[in-house]
C-alpha positions as CSV (number, residue, x, y, z in Angstrom):
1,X,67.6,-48.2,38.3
2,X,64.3,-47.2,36.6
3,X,64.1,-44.1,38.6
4,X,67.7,-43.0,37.9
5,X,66.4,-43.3,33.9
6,X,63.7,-41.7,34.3
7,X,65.5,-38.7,36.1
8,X,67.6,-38.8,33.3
9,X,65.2,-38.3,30.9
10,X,63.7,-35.5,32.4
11,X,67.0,-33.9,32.7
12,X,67.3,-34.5,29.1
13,X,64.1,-33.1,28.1
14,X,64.1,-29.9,30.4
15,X,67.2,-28.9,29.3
16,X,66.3,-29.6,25.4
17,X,63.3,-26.9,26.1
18,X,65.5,-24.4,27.9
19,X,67.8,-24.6,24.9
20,X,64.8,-24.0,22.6
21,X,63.7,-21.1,24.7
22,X,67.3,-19.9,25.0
23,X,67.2,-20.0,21.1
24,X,63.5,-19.8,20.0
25,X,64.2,-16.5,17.1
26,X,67.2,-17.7,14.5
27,X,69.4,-14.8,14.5
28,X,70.6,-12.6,11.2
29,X,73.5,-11.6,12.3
30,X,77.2,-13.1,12.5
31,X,77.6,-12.9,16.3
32,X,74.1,-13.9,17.2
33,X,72.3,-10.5,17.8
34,X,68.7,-9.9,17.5
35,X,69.2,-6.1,16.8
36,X,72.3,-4.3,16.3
37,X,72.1,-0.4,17.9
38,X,75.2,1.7,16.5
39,X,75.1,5.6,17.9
40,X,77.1,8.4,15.9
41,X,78.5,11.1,17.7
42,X,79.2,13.7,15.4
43,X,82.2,16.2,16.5
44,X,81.7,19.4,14.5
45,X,82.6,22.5,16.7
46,X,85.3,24.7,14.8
47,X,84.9,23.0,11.5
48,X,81.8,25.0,10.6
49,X,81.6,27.5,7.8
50,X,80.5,31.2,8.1
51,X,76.8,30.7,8.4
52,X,76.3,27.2,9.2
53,X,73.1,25.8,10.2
54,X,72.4,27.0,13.9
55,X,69.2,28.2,15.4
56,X,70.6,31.5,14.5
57,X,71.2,30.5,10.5
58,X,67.1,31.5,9.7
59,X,68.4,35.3,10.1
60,X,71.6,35.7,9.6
61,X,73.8,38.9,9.5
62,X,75.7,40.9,6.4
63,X,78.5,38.3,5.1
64,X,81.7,38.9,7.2
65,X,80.0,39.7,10.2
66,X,80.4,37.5,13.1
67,X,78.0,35.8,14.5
68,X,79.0,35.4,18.1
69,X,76.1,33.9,19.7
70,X,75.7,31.5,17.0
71,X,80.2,30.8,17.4
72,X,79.2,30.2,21.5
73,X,76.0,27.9,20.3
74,X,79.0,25.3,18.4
75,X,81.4,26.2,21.4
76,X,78.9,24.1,23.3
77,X,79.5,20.8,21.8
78,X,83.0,21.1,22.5
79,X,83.0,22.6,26.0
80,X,80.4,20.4,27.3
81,X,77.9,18.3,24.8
82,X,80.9,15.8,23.9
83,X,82.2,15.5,27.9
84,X,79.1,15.0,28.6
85,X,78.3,11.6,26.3
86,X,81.7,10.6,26.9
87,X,80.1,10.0,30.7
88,X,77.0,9.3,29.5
89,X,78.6,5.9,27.3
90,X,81.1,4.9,30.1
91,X,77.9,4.5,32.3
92,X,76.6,2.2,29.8
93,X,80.3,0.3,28.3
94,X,79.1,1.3,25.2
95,X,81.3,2.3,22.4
96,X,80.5,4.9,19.3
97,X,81.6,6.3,17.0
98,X,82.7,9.8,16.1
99,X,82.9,11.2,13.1
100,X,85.3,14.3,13.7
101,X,86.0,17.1,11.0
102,X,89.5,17.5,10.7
103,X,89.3,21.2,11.9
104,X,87.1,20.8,14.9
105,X,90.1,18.3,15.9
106,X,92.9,21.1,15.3
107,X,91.0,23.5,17.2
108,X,89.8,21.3,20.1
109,X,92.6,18.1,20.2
110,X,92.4,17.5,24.0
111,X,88.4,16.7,22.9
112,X,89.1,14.6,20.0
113,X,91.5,12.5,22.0
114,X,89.2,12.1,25.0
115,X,87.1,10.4,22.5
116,X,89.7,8.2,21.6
117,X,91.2,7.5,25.0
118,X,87.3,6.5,26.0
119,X,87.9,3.4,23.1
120,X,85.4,4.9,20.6
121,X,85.5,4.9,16.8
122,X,87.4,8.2,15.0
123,X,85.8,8.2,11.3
124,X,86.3,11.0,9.1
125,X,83.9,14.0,8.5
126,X,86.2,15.9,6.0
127,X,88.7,18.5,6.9
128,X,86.0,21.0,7.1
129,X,81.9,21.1,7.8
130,X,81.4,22.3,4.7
131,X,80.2,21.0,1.1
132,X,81.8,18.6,-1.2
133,X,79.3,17.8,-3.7
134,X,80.4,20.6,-5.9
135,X,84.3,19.7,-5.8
136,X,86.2,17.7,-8.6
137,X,87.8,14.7,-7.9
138,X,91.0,15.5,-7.5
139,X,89.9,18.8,-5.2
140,X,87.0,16.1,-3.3
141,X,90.6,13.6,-2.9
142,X,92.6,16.5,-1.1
143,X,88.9,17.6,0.7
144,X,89.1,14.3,2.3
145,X,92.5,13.2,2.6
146,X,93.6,16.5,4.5
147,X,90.9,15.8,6.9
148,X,91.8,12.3,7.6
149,X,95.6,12.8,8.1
150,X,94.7,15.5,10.1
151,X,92.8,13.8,12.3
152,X,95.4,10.9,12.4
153,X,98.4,12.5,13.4
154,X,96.2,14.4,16.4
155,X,94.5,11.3,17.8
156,X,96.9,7.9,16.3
157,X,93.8,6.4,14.7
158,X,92.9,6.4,10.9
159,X,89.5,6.3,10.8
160,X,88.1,3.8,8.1
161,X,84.3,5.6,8.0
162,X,83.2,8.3,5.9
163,X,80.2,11.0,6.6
164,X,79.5,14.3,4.5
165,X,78.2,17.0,5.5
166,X,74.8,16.9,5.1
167,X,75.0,13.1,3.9
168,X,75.2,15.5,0.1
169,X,78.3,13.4,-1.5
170,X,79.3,14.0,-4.9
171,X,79.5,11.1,-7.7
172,X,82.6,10.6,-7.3
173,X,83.1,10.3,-3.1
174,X,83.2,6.9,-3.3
175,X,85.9,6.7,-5.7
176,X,87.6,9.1,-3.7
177,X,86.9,6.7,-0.6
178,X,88.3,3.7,-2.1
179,X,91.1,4.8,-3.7
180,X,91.9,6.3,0.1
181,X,91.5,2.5,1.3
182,X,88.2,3.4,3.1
183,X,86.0,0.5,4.5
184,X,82.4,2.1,4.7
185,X,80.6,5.2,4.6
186,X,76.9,5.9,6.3
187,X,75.7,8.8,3.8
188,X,73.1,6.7,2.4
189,X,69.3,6.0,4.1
190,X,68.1,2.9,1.8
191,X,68.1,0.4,4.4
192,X,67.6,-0.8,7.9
193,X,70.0,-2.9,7.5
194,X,73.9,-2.9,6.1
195,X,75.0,-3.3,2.9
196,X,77.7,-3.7,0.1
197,X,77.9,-2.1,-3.3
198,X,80.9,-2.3,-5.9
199,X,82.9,0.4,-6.2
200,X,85.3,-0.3,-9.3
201,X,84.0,-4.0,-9.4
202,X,85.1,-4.2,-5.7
203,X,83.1,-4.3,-2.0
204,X,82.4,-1.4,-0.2
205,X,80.0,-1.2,3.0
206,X,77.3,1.6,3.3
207,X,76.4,1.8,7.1
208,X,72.7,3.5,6.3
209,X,72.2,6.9,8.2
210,X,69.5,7.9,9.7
211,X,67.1,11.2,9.9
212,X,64.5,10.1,11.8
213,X,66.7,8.8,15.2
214,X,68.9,12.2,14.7
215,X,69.2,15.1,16.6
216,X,70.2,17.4,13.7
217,X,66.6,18.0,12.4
218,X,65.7,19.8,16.0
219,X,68.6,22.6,15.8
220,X,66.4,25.2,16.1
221,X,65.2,23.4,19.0
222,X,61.3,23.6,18.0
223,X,60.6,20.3,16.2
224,X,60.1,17.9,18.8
225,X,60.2,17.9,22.7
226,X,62.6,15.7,24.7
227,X,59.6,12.8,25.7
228,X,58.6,12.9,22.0
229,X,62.1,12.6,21.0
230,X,62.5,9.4,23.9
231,X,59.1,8.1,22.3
232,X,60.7,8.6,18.8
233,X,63.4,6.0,19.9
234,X,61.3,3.5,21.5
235,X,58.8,2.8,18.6
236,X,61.3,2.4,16.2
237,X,63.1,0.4,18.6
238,X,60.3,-1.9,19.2
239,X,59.3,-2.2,15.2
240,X,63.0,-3.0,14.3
241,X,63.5,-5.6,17.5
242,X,60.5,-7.6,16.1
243,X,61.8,-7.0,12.8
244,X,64.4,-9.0,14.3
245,X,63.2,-12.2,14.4
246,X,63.1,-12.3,10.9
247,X,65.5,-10.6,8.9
248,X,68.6,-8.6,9.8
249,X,68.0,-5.0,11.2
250,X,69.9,-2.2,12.7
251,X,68.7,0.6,14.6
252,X,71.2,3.8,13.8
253,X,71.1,7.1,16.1
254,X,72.8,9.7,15.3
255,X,73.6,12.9,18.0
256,X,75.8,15.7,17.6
257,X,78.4,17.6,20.0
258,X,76.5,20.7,20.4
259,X,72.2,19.1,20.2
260,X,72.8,15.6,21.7
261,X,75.3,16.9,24.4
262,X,72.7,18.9,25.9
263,X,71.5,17.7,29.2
264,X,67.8,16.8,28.8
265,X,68.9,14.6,25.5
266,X,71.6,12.9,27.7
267,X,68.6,12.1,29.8
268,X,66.5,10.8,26.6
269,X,69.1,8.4,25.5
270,X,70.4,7.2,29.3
271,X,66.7,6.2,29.7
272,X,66.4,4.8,26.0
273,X,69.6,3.0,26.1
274,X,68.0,1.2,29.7
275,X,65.0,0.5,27.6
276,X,66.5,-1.3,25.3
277,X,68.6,-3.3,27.9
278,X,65.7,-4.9,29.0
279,X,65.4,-6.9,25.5
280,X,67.5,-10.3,25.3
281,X,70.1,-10.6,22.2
282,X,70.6,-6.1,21.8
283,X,73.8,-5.7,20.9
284,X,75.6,-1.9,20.7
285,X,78.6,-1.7,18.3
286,X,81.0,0.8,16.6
287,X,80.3,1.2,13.0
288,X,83.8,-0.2,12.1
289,X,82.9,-3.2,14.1
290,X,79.8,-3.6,12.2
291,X,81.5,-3.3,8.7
292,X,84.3,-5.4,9.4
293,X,82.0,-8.1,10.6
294,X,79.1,-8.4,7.5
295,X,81.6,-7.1,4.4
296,X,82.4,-10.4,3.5
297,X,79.0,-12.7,4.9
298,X,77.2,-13.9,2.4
299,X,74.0,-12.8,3.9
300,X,75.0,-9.2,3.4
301,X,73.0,-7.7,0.8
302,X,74.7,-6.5,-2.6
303,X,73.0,-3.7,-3.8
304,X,74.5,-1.6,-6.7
305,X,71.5,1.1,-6.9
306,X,74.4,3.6,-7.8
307,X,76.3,1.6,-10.1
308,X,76.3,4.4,-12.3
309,X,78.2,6.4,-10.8
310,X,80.8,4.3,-9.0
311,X,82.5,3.1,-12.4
312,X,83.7,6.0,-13.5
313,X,85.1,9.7,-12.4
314,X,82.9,12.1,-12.9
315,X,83.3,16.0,-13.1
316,X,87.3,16.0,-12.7
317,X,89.3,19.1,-14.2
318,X,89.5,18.1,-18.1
319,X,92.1,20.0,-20.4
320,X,89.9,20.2,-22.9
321,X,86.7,20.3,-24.2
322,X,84.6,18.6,-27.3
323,X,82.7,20.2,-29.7
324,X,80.8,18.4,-32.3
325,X,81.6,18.8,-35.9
326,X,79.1,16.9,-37.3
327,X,77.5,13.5,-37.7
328,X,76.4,11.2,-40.6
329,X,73.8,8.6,-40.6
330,X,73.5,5.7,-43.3
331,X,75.6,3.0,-42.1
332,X,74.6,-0.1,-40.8
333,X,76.1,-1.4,-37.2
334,X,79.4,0.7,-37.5
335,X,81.8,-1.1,-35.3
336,X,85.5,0.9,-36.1
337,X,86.6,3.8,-37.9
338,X,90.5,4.9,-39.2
339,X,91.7,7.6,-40.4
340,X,93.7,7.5,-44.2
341,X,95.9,10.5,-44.2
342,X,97.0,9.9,-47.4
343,X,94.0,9.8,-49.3
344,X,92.1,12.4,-47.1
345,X,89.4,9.1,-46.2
346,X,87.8,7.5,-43.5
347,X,87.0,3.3,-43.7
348,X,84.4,2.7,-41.3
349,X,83.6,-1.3,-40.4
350,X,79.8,-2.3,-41.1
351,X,78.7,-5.4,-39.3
352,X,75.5,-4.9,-40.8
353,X,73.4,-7.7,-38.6
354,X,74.9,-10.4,-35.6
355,X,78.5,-10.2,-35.2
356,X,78.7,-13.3,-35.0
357,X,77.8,-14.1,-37.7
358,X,79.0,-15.5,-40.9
359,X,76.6,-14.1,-43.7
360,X,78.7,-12.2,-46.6
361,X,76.5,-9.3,-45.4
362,X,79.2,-7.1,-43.5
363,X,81.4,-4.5,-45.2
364,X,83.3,-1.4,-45.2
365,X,82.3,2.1,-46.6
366,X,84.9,5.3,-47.6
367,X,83.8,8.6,-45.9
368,X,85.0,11.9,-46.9
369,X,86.5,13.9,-43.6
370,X,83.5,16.4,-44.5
371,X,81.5,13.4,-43.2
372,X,80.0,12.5,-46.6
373,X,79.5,8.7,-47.5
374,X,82.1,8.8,-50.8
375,X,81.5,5.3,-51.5
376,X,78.7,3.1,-49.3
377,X,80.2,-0.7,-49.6
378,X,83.6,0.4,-50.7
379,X,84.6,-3.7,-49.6
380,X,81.8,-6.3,-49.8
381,X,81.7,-9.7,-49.1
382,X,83.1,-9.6,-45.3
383,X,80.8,-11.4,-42.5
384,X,81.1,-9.1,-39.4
385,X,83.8,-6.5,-39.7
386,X,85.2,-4.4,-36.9
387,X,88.6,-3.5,-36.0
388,X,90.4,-1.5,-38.4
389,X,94.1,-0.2,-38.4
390,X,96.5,1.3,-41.5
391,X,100.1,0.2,-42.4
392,X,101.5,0.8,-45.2
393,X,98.6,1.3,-47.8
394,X,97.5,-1.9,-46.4
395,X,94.1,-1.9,-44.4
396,X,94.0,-4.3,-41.7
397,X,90.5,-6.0,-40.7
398,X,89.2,-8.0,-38.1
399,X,86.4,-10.5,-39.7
400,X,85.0,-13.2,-36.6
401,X,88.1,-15.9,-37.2
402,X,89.9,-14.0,-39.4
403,X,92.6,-11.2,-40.3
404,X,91.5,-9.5,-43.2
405,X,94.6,-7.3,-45.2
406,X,92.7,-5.2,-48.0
407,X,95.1,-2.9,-50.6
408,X,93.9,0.4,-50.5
409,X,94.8,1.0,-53.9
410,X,94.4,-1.7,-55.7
411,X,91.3,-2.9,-53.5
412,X,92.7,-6.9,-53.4
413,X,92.0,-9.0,-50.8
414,X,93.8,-11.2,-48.8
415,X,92.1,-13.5,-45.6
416,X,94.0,-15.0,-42.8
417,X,92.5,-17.5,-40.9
418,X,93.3,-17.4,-36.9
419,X,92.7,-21.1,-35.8
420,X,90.2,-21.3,-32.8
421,X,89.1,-17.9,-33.3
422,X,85.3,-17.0,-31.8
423,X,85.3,-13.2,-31.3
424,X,88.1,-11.2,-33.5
425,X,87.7,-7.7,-32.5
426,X,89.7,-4.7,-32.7
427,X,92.9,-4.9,-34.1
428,X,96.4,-3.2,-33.9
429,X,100.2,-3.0,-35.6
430,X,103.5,-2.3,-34.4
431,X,106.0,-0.6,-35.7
432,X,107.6,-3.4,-38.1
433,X,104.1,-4.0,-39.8
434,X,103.5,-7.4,-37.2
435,X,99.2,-7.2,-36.4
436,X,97.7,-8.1,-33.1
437,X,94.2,-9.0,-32.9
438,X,91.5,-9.0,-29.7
439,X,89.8,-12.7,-29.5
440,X,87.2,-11.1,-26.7
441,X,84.1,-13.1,-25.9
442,X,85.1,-17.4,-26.1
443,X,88.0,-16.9,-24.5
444,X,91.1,-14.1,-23.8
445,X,93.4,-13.7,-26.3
446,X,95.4,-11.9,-28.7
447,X,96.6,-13.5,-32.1
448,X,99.8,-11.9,-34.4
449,X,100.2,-12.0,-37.8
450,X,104.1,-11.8,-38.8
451,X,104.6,-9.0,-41.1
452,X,107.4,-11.6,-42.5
453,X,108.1,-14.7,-43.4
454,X,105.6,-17.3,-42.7
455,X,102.6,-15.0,-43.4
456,X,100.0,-17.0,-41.0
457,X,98.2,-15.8,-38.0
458,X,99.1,-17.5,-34.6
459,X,97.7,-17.3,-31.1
460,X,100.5,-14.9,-29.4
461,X,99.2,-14.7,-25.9
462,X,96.6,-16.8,-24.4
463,X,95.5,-16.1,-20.3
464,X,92.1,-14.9,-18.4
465,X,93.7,-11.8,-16.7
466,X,93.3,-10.0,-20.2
467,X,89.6,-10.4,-19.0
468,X,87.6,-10.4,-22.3
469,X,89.9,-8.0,-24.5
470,X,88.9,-5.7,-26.8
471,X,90.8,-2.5,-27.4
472,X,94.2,-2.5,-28.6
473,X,97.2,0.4,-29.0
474,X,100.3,-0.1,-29.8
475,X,102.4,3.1,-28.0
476,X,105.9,3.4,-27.4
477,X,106.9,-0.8,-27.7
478,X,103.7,-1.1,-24.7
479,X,100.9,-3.3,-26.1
480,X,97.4,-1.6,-24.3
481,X,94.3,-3.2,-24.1
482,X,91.4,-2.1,-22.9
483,X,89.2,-5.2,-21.4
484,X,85.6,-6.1,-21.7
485,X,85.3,-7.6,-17.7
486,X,84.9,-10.4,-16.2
487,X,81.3,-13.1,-15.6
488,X,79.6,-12.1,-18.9
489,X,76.2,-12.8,-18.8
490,X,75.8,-14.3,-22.8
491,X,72.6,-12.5,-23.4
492,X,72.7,-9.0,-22.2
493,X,76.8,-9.1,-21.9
494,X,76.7,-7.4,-18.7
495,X,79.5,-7.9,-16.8
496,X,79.7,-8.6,-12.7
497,X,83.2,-6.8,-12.7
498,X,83.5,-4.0,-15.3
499,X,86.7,-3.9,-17.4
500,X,90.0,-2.0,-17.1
501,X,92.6,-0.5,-19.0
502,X,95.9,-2.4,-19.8
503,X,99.0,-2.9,-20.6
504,X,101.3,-5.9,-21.9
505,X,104.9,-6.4,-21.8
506,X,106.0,-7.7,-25.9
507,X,108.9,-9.7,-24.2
508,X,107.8,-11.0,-21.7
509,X,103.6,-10.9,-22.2
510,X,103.3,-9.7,-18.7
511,X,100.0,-8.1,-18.2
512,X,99.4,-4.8,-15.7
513,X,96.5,-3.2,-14.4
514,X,96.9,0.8,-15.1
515,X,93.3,1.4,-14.1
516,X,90.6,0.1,-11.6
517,X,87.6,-1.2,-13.3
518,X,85.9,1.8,-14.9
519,X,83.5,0.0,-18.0
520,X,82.6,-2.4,-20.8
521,X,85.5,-0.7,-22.8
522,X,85.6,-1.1,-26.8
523,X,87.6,1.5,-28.4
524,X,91.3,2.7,-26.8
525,X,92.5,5.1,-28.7
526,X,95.7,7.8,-27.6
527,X,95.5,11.2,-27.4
528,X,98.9,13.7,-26.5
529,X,98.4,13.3,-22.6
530,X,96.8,9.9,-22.3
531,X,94.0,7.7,-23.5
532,X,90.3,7.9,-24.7
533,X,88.6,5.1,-24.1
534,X,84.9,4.2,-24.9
535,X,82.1,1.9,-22.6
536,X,80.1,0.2,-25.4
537,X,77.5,-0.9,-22.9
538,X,77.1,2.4,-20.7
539,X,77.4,4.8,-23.9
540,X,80.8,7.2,-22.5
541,X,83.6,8.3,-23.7
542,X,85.8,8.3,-21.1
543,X,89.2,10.1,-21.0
544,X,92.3,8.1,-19.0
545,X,95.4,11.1,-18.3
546,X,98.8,9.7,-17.6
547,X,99.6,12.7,-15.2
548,X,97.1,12.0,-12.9
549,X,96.4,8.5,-13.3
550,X,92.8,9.1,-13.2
551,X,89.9,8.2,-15.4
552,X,86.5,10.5,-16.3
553,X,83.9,10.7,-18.2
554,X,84.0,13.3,-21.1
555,X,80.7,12.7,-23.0
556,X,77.6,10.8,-22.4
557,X,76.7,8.9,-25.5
558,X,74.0,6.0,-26.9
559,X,74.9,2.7,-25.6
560,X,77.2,1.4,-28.1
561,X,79.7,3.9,-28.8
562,X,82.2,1.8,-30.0
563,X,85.4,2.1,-31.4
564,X,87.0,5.3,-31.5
565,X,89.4,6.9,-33.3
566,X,92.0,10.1,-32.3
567,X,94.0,12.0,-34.6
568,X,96.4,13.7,-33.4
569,X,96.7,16.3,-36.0
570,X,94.1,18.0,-35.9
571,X,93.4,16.8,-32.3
572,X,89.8,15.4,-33.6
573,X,87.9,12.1,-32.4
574,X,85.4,9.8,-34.4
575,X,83.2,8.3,-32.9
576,X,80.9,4.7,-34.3
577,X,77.4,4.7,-32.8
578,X,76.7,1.3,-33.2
579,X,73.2,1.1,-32.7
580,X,72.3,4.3,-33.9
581,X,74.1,3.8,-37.7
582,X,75.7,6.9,-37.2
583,X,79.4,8.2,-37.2
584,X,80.1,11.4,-35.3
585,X,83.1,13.9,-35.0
586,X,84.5,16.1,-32.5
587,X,87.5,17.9,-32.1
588,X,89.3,19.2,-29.1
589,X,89.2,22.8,-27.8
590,X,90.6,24.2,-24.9
């Protein structure tokens, strides 16, 4: 009996050290890899440009003369450097993927479905090899989306990956990506590893890209020899493998159709792919395989090192330009600004300290549309001031926790208190003289004060999906608001999703996204094809246009540009800088 225990035992312990030798280096990744190896396979033949890069490109002929030797040097990736991968992964069961330009499909179809039949990964590479830094977004949109359809309805699968030529995006291609329900691109070389970034407040992966494992910097075929090229691959290999142990890493190796097709860097990757066999825990996966698996792991890096430019649209087709009119300094935190047609004024809001605040200090001045100050504190006595909105000869003020109805004439003053109130901020009125306040930071809401009876401000709509508002309009019986965003951090007000533009239903106080996430919006203000809208905390004026549905950027301002004002008369803008103590005009011009 002792002896069958003691057997036991041992049988017990061996196979507890097996286990830890089995599973002696904790693993990064979801399904238990070590290092994940992800090739690209880059199908560019008949999508290139007159004068593409090609060892021929260093002296090329008169424009519109062909260059046939340099047309047979990108004939070869699709009459043998593809063909000859596709063998060369079947060898290994390994699966890549291919980004394939839209016209290289249209001109060679039998190749791009070969690459589909052999269960690799079609992602997109544009409809042509050509540039698309330089587009707008609405030409970038068609860029892309022409090449992806095309490459659907030739093969029967959408890719979900994105590569530009060159890796040279614009600041827009990722807005252009996501709005075409993309999942990842790879034109970014940050990282060793994958990543997420938010696009519009929402996930999207970057699959880092590589130049050093790539074929492409050897067109001229001078750069490196095939054994350096094999070396190349193994010491990064072995640096990322020990890397391994540690932290996540993935080893990304890019070849294209008519370099990496070629049969002594076949040979280089046959013998590197072997070399890497050898190691325990190497795993080789499509790029779509990869993003679907770390988008949503919590051990996926965020990293918004472009934040800037995947808010907003940038360079779109405007119908207009601005051109400053002038600008006027002595005021002290300008919040709003409205226009008084009838008496040829402007009121702008003063804060004039925390808005918060409740100090007497805060109060409005009279401008003259010449932009000079008529009267300085025109109304005194207010705490923190900001919205502003006429009806009437009445001038409607938002003051912390309170509604604030000055006669313009007459200069009286009346306050209405708005029970619970924290943030009162900018502040609108319909049509039959009823007002609608912001309450932004506290919590999301919009009060109403009746324009009869009962002359007392209640809470008229009370629910988190207005997300912090603060910009009201009242257009056409639609109540839009443009939101502040959602986890404020108190002390820088930051936001982790940026806010959107609005719209709410007066009957039945239904609320509608119009826009993605684009900024910390303050001012909403319409012009005679859409909206201008301003971030506070990134300093834009943006422009929203109803035809399109699109949103972009019109002028890069101070942080706190706050809220605007549009005349459509004259088609001019004002514009509170907050921080600066100024107030600025513009008009339109075509």
């Amino acid at each position: 009996m002792k002896n069958v225990v003691l057997l036991t035992i041992l049988l017990f312990a061996s196979t507890i050290i097996v286990l830890a030798q089995k599973n002696d280096t904790k693993s990064y990744w979801p399904n238990d890899a070590q290092l994940v190896i992800s090739f690209s396979m880059q199908f560019e033949t008949g999508g290139q440009q007159e004068g593409a890069e090609s060892p021929f490109s260093g002296n090329p002929l008169p424009k519109g003369q062909p260059d046939l030797p340099a047309e047979s040097w990108f004939r070869y990736g699709a009459k043998e450097g593809i063909y000859r991968m596709l063998n060369l992964w079947k060898k290994h069961e390994i699966h890549v993927t291919s980004h394939v330009v839209g016209e290289a499909a249209i001109r060679y179809p039998e190749v791009a479905k070969a690459i589909v039949d052999g269960g690799h990964e079609i992602a997109a590479h544009g409809i042509a090899w050509s540039d698309q830094w330089n587009l707008s977004y609405e030409d970038e949109l068609a860029f892309v989306k022409k090449g992806i359809d095309t490459v659907e309805v030739i093969t029967g699968q959408r890719g979900v990956g994105y590569n530009s030529n060159w890796l040279r995006r614009s600041p827009n291609t990722l807005k252009v990506l996501q709005e075409l329900g993309f999942l990842y691109h790879i034109d970014d070389l940050s990282r060793d590893e994958p990543f997420v970034t938010k696009v519009r407040g929402k996930n999207f992966v970057v699959m880092p890209y590589t130049l050093r494992n790539n074929d492409i910097v050897n067109i001229a075929g001078k750069n490196w020899s095939p054994d350096q090229f094999l070396a190349q691959l193994k010491f990064e290999f072995d640096q990322l493998y020990a890397e391994g142990a540690t932290k996540r890493r993935m080893m990304s190796i890019s070849l294209h159709d008519r370099i990496g097709g070629g049969p002594a860097i076949v040979q280089v990757v046959d013998k590197f792919i072997q070399y890497a066999k050898q190691h325990k825990r190497v795993v080789f996966m499509r790029k779509d395989e990869i993003a679907n698996m770390i988008k949503d792991d919590p051990n996926t890096p965020v990293d918004n090192s472009e934040i800037e430019y995947n808010t907003t649209i940038v360079n779109t087709k405007l119908p207009f330009k601005l051109e400053k009119d002038w600008e006027v300094l002595g005021f002290k935190n300008p919040e709003s600004v409205v226009l008084d047609i009838k008496n040829n004024a402007l009121y702008v809001s003063n804060i004039n300290g925390d808005p918060t605040e409740k100090n007497g200090n805060g109060y409005i001045s009279k401008v003259g549309l010449d932009g000079k100050i008529i009267q300085q504190k025109w109304i005194t006595e207010l705490n923190a001031p900001k919205g502003l909105v006429i009806y009437n000869d009445k001038l409607y003020v938002t003051d912390i926790d309170k509604i604030v109805e000055i006669d313009i004439k007459t200069r009286r003053v009346l306050a209405f208190k708005a029970k619970d109130a924290t943030f009162l901020n900018d502040i609108a009125v319909d049509k039959k003289g009823n007002v609608y306040a912001s309450n932004t930071f506290g919590f999301s809401g919009i009060y109403k004060l009746q324009k009869k009876g009962k002359r007392k401000v209640e809470l008229w709509l009370k629910d988190e999906n207005l997300n912090m508002p603060n910009g009201l309009y009242i257009s056409k019986d639609q109540l839009f608001v443009a939101n502040w965003g959602k986890e404020v951090n108190p002390k820088t007000y930051e936001t982790k999703i940026v806010g959107t533009l609005q719209k709410v239903d007066f009957k039945t106080k239904t609320i509608e996204n119009i826009t993605k996430p684009i900024g910390n919006l303050d001012g909403l203000s319409e012009t005679l094809h859409g909206f201008l809208l301003s971030d506070w905390l990134a300093g834009k004026l943006l422009y929203y246009t109803n035809e399109t549905g699109t949103t972009t950027e019109v002028l890069n301002l101070p942080k706190g540009t706050a809220d605007i004002y549009f005349d459509k008369n004259t088609k001019s803008v004002f514009i509170p800088l907050m921080l600066n103590n100024k107030l600025v005009k513009y008009h339109f011009k075509k």
